[in-house]
N, CA and C atoms as a LAMMPS dump frame, in Angstrom:
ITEM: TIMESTEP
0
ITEM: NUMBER OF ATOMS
528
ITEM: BOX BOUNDS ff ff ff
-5.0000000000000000e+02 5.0000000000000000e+02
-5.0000000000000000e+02 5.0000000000000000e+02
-5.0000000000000000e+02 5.0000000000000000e+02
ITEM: ATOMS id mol type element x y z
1 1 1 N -14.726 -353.069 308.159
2 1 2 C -13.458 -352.836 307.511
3 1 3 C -12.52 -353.991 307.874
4 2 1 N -12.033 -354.731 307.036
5 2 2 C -11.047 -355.833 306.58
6 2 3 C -9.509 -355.244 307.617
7 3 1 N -8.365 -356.03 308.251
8 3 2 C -7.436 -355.463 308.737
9 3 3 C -6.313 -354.914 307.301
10 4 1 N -6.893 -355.666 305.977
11 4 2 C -6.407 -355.194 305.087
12 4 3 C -6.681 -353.565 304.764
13 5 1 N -8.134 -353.821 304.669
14 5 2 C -8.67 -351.806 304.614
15 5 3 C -7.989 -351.113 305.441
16 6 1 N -8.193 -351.644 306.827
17 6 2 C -7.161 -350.327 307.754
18 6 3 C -6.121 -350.254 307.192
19 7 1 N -5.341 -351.499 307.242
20 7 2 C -3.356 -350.822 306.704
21 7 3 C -3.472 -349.912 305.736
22 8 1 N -4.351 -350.387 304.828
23 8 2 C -4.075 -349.039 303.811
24 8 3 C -4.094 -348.167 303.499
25 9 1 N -5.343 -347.903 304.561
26 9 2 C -5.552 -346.431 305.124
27 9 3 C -4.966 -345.568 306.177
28 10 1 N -3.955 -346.228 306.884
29 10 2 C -3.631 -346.035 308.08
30 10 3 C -2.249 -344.932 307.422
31 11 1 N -2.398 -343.346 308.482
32 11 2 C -1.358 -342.97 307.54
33 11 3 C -0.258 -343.322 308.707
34 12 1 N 1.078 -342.789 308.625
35 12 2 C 1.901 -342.841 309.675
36 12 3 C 1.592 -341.633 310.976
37 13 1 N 0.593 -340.241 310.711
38 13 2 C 0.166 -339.412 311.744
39 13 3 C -0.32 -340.106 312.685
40 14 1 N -1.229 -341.366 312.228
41 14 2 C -2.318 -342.08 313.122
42 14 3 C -1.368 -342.63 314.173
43 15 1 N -0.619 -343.602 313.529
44 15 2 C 0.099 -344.374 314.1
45 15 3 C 1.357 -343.491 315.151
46 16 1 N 1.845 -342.456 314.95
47 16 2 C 2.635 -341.7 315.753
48 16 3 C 1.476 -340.707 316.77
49 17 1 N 0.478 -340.446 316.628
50 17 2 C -0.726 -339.982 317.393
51 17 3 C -0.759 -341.157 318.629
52 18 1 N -0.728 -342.88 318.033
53 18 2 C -1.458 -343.821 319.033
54 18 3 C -0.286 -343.467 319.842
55 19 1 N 0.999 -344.041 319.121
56 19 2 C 2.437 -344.077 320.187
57 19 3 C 2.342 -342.857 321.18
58 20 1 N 1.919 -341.654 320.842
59 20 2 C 2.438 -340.747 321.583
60 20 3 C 1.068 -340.565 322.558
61 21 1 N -0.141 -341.056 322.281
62 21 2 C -1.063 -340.862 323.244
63 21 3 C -0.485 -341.924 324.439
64 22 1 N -0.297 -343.319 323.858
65 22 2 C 0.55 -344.367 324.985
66 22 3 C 1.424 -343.953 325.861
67 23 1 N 2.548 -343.233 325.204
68 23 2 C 3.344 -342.805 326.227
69 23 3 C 2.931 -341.55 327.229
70 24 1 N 2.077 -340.643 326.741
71 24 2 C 1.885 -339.708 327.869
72 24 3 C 0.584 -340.492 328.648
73 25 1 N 0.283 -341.183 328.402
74 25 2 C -1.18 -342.068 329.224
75 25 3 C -0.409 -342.53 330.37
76 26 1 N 1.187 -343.214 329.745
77 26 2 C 1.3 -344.556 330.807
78 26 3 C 1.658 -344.232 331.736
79 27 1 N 2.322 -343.086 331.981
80 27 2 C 2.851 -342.227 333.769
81 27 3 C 1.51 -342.503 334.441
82 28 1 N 0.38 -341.62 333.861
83 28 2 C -0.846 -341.379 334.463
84 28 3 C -1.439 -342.499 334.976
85 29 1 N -1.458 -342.984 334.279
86 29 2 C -2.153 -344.986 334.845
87 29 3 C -1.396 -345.466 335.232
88 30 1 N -0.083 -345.402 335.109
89 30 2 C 0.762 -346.302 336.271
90 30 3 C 0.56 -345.392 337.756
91 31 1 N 0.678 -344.365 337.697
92 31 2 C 0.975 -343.63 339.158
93 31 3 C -0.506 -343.196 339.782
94 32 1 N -1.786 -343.668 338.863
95 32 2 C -3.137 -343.513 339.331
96 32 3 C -3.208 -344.911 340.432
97 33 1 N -2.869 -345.824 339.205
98 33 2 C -2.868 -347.317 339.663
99 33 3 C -2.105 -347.924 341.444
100 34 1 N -0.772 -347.077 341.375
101 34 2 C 0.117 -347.059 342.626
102 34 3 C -0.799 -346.442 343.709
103 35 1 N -0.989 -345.259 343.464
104 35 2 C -2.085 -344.296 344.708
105 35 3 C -3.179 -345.496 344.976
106 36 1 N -4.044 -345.996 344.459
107 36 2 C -5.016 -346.924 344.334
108 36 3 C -4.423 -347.712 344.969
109 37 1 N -3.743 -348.339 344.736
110 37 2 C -3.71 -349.824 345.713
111 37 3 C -2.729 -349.488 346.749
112 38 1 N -1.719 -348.643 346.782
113 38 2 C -1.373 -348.111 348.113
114 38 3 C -1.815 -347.248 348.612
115 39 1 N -2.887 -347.26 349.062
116 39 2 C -3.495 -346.126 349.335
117 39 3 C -3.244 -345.435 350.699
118 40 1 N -3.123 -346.377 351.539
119 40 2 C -2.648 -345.643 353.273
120 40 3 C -1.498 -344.961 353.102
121 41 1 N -0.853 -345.727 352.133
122 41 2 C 0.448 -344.889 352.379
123 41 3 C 0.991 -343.511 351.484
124 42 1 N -0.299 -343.888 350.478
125 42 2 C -0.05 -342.7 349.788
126 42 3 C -0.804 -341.768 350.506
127 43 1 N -2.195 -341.636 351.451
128 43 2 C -2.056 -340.946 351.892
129 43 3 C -1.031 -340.566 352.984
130 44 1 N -0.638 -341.302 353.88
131 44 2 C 0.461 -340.484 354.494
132 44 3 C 0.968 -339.619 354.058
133 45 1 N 1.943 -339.959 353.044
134 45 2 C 2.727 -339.262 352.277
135 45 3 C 2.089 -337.958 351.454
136 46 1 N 0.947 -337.712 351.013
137 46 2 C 0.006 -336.644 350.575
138 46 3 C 0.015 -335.53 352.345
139 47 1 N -0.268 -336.437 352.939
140 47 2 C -0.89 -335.189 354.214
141 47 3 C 0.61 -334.899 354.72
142 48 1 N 1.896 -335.536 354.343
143 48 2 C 2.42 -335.021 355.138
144 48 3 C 3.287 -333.123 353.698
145 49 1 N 2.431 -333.118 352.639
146 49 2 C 3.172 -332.454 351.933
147 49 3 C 1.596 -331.598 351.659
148 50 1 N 0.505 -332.07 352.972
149 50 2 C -0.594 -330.611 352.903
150 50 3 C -1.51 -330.809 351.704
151 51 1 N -2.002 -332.412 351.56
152 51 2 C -2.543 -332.581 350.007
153 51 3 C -3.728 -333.403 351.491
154 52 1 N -4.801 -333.381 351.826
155 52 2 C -6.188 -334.039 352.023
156 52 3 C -6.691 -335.701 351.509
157 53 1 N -7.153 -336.218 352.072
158 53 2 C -7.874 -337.283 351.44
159 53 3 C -8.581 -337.066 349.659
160 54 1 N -9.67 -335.881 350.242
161 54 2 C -10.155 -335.654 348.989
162 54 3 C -9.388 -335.747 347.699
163 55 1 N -8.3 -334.636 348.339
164 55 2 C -7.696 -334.075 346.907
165 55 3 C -7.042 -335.605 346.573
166 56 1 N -6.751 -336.196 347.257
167 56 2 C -6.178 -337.461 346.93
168 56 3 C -6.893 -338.291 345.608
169 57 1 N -8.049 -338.701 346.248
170 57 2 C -9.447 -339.567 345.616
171 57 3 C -9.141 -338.267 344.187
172 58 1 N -9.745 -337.087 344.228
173 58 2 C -9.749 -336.659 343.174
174 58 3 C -8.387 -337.106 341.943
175 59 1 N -7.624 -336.949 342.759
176 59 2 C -5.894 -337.029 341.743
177 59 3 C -6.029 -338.495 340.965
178 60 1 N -6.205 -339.719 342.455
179 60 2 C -5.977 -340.885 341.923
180 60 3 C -7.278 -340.958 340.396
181 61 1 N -8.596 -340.432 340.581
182 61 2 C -9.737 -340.274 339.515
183 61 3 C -9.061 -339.791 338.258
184 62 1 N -8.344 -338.359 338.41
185 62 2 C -8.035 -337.748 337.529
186 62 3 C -7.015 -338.74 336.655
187 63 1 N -5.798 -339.244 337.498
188 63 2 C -5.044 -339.714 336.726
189 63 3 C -5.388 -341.219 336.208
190 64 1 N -5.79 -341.852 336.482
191 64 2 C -6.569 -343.13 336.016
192 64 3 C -7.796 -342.832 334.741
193 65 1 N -8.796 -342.139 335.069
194 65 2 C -10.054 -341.61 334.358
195 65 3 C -9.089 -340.607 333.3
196 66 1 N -8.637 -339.701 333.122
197 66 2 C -8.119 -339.128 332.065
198 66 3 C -6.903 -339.91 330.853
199 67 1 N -6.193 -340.728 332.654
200 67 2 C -5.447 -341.637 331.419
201 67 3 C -5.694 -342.742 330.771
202 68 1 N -6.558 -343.069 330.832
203 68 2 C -6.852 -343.562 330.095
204 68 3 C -8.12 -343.347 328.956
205 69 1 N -8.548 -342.32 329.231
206 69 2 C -9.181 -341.004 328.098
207 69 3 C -8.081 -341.039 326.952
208 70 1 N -7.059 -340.925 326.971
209 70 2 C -6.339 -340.412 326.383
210 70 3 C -5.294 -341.917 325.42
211 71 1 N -5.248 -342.578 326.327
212 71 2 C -4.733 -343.966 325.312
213 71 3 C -6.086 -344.592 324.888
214 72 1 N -6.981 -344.325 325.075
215 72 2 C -7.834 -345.26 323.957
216 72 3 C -8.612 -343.741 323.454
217 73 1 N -8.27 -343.304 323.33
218 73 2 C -8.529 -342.013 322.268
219 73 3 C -10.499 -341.973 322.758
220 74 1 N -10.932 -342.009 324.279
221 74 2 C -12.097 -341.687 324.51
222 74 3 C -12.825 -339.937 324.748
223 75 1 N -12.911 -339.197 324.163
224 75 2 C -12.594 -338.052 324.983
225 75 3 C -11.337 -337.784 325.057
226 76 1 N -10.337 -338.119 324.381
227 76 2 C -8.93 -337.732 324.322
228 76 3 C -8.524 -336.397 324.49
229 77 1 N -9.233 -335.028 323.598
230 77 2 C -8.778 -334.307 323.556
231 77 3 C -9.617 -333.508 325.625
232 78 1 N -10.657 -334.001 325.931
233 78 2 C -10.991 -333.501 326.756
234 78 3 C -9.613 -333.968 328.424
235 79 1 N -9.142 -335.187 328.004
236 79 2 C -8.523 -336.103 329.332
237 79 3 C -7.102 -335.319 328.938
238 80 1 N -6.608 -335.15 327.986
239 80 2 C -5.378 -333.967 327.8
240 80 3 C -5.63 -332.831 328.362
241 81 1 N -6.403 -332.036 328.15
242 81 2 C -6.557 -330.631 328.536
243 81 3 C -6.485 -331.166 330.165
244 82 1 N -7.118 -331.864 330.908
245 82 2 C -7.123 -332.304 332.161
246 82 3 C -5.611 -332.53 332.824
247 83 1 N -5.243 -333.413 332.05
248 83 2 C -3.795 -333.841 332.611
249 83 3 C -2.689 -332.694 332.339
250 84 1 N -3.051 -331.927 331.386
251 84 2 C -2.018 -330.593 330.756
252 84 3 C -2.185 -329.857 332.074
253 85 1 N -3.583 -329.678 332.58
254 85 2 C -3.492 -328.699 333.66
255 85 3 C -3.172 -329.082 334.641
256 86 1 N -3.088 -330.55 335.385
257 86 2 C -2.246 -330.833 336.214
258 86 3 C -1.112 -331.118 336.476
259 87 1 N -0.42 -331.475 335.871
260 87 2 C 0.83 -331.106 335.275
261 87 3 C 1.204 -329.71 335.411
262 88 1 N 0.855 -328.551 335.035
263 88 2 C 1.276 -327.381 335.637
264 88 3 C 0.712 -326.662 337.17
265 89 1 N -0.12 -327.512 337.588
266 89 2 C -0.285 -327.688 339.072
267 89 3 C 0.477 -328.04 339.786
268 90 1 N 0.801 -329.381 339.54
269 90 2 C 1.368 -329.948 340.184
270 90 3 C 3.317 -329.656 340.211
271 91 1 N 3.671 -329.139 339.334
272 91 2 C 4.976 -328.354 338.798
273 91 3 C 4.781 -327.235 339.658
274 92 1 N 3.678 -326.29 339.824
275 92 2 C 4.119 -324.83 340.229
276 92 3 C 3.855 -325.116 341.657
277 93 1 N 3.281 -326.446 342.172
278 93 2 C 3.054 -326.59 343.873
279 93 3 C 4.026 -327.187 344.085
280 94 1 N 4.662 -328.137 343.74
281 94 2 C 5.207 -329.514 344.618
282 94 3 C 6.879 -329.275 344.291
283 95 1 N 7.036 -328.82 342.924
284 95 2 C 8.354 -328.825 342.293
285 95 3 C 9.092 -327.342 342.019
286 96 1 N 9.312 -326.545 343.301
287 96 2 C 9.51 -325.364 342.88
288 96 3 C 11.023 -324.805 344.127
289 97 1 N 11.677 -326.073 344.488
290 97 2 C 12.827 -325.887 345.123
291 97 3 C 14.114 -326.039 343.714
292 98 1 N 14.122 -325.14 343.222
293 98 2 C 15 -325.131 342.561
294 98 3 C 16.917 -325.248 342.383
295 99 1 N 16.944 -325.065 343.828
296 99 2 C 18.229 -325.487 344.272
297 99 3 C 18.494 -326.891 344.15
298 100 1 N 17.584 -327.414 344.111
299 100 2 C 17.646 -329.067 344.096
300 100 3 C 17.565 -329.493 342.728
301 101 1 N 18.718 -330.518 342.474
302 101 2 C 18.134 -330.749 340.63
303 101 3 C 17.19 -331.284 340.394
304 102 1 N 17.026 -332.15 341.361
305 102 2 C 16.196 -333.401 340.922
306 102 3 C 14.835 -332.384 341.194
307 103 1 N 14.604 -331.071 341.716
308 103 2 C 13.272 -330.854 341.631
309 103 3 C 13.175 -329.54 340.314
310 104 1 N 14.153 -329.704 340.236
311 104 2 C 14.445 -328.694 338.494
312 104 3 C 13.898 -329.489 337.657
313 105 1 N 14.218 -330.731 337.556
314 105 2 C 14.417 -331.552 336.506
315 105 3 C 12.419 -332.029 336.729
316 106 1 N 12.292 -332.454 337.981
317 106 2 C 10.798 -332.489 337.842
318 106 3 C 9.603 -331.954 337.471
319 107 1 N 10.213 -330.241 337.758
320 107 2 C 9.57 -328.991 337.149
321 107 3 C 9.509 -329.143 335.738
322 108 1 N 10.753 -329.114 335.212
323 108 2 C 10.839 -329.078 333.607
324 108 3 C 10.268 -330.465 332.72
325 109 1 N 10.244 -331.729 333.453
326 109 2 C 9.331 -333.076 332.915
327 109 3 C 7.796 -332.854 332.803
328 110 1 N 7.428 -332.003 334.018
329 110 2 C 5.96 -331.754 334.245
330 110 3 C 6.115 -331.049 333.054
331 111 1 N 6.172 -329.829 332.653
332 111 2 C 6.158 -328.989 331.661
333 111 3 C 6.345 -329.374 330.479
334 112 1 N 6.891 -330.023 330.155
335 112 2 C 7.065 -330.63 329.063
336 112 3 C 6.017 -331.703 328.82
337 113 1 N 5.52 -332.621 329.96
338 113 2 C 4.291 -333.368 329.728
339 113 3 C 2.942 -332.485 329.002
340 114 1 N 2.776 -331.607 329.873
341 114 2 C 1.821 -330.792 329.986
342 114 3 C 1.7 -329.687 328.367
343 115 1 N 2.969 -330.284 327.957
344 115 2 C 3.073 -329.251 326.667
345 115 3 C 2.682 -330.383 325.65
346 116 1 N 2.961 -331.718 325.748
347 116 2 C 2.58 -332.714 324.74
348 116 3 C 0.944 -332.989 325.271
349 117 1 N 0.841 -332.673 326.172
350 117 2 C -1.118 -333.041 326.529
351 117 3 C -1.831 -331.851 325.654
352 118 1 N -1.205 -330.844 325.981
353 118 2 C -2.308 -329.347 325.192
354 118 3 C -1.256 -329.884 323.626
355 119 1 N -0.792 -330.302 323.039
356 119 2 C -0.426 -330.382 321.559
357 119 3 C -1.554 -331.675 321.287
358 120 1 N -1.736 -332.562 322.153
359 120 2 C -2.781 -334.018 321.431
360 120 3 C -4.206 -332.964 321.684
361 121 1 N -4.273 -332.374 322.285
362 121 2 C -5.635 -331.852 322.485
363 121 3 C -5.401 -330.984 321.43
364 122 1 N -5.091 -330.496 320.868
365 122 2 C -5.308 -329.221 319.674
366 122 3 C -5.31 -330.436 318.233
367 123 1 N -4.426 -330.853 318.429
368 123 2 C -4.453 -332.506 317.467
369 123 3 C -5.456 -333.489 317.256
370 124 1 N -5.872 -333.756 318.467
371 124 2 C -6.968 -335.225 318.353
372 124 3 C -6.214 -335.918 318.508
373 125 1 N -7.621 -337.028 318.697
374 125 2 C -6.224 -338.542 319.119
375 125 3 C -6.032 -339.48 317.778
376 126 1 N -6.393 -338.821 316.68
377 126 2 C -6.184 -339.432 315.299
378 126 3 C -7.438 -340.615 315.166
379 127 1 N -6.988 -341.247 314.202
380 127 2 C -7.965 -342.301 313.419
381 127 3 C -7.611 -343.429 313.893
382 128 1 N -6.33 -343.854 314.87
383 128 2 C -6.436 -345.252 315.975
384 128 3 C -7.029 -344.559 317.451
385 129 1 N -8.178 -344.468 317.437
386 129 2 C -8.991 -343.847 318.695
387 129 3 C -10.352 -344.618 319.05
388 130 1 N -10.861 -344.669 319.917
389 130 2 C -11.793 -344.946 320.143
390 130 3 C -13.028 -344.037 319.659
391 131 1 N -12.585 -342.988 319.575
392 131 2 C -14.106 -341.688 319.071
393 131 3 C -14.238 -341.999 318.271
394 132 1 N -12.528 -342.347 316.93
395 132 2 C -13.043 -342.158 316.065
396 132 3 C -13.871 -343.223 315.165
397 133 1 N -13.747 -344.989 316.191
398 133 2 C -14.464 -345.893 315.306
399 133 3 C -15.673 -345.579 315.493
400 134 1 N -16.215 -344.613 316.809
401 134 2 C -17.74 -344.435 317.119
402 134 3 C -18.157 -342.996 316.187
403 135 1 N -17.319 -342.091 315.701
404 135 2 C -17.816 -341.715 314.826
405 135 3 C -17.915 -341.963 313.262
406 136 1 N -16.883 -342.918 313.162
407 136 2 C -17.161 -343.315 311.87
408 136 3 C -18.319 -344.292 311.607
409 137 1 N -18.343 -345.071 312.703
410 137 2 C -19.574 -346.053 312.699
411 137 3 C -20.824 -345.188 312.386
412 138 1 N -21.116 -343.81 313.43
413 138 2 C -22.392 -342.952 313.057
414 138 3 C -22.202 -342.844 311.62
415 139 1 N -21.667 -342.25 310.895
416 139 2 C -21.488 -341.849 309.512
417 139 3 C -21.557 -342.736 308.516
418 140 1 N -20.894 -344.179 309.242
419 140 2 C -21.073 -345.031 308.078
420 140 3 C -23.042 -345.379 308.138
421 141 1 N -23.579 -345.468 309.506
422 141 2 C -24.828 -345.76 309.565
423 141 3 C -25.955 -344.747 308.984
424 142 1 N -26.832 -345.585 307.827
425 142 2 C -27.657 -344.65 307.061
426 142 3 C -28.957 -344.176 308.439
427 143 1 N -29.38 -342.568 308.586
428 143 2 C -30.428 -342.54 309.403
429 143 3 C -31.396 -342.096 308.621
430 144 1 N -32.853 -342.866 308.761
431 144 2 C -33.626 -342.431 307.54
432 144 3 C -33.864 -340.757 308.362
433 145 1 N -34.78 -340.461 307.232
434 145 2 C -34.82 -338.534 307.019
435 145 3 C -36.073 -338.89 307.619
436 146 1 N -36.707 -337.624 308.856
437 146 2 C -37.609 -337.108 309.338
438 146 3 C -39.06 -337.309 308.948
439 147 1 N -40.118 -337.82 309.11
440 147 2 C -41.261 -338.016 308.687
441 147 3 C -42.026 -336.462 308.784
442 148 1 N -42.653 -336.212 307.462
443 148 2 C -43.171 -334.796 307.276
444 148 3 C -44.847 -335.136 307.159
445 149 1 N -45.531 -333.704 307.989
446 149 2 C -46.51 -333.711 307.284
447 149 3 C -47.261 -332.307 306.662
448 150 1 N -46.579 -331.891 305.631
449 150 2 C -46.773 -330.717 305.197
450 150 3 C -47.061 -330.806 304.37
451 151 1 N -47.738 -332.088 303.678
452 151 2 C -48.104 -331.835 302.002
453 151 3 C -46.578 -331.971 301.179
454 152 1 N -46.635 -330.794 299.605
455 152 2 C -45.712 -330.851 299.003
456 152 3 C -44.595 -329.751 299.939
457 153 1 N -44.799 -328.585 300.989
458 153 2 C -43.971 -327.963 301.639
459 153 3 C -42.862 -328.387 302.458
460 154 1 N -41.849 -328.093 302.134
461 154 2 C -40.683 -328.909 303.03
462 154 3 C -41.538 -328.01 304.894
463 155 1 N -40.643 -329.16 305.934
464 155 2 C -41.377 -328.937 307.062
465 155 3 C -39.839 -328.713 307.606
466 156 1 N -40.139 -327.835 309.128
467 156 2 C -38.665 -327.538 309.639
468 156 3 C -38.046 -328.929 309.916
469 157 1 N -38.185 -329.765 310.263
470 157 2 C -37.49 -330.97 310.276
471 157 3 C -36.955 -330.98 309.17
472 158 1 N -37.598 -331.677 307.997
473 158 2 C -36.96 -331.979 306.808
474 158 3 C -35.565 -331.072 306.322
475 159 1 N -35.897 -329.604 306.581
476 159 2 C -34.706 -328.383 306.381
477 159 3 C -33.458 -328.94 307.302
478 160 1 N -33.851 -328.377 308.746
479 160 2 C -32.94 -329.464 309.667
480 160 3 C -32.113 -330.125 309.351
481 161 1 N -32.763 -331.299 308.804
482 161 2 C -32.485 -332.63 308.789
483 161 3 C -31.334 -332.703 307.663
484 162 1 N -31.664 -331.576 306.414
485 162 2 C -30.92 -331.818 305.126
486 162 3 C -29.683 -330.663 305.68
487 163 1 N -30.171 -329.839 306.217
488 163 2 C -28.559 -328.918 306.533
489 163 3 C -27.763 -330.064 307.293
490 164 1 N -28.446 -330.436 308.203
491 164 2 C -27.162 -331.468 309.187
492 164 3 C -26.733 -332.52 308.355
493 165 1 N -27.534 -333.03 307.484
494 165 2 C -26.749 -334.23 306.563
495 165 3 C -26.759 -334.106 304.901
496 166 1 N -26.526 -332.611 304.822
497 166 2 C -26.267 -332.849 303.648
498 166 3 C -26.697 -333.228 302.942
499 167 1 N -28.546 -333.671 302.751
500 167 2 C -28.908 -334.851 302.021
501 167 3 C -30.147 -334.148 301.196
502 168 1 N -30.519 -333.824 300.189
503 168 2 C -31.233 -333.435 299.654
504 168 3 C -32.546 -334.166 299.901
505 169 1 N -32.977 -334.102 299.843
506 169 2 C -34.478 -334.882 299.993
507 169 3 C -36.132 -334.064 298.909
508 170 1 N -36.46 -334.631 297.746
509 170 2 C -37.478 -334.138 297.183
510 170 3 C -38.52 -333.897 298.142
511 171 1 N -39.396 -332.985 298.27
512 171 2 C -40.595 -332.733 298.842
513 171 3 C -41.56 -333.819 298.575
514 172 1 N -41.764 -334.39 296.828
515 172 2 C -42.621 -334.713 296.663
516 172 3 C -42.127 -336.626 297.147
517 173 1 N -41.364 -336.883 297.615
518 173 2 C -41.256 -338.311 298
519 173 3 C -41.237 -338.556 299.277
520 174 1 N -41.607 -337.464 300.069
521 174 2 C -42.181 -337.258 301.674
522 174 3 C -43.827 -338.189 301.425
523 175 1 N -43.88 -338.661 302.191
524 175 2 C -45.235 -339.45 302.604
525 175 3 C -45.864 -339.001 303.574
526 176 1 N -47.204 -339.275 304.044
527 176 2 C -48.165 -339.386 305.045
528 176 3 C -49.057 -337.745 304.933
């Protein structure tokens, strides 16, 4: 496809899908990225608020590995559901002094993240994604049909083969 074919196909959903997968990605990969290379000190700061090494390694995984699931539209809808649920983890553990604004205000950002992660996951990450050039590529690629040997009788493959693609296939132009 020509960059001419895309524009013309490109609706404005796609394009407000990419923007909005970018922006909920870039917290995640920036603050995966920070844990990662500061790492002593982020653990300090983890053990002294009762969070482990592990859970650490896991978080920095989660938020790096999902976020970027989610800006190149890999598994998008799976790295949302991920980050949606931490996000309300991390809101109902860390951010629940409510006397404090600034941990009001953190509560209610998490939540609100976590509400645009489960909306791209019920959504998809649209047609600027990574799935979707790998599934369009399958679809655009012809796969020949099943080799039969049943005579003129269609064989369970061949049935198979035509429910999953739709493709009629004569009995009598089966070979071997």
């Amino acid at each position: 496809m020509t960059p001419i074919e895309l524009a013309e196909k490109l609706h404005a959903r796609d394009v407000v899908l990419l923007a909005g997968r970018l922006l909920l990605s870039l917290i995640f990969v920036h603050e995966g990225l920070q844990l990662a290379t500061h790492f002593e000190g982020a653990q300090k700061a983890m053990a002294a608020l009762g969070v482990g090494t592990p859970l650490l390694i896991a978080t920095i995984a989660l938020q790096l590995g999902a976020g970027l699931s989610v800006a190149l539209g890999i598994l998008a809808r799976l790295g949302a559901i991920g980050l949606g649920l931490f996000c309300l983890m991390t809101s109902s553990l860390f951010h629940t002094n409510f006397a404090s604004q600034n941990e009001l205000l953190h509560f209610e950002k998490d939540l609100a993240i976590a509400g645009g992660m489960f909306i791209l996951a019920l959504s998809g990450a649209g047609r600027l994604s990574v799935d979707r050039v790998l599934t369009g590529f399958a679809k655009d690629t012809k796969i020949d049909p099943p080799i039969e040997r049943g005579g003129d009788k269609p064989t369970g493959l061949s049935v198979a083969y035509e429910a999953h693609n739709t493709l009629v296939i004569p009995p009598s132009t089966s070979s071997v």
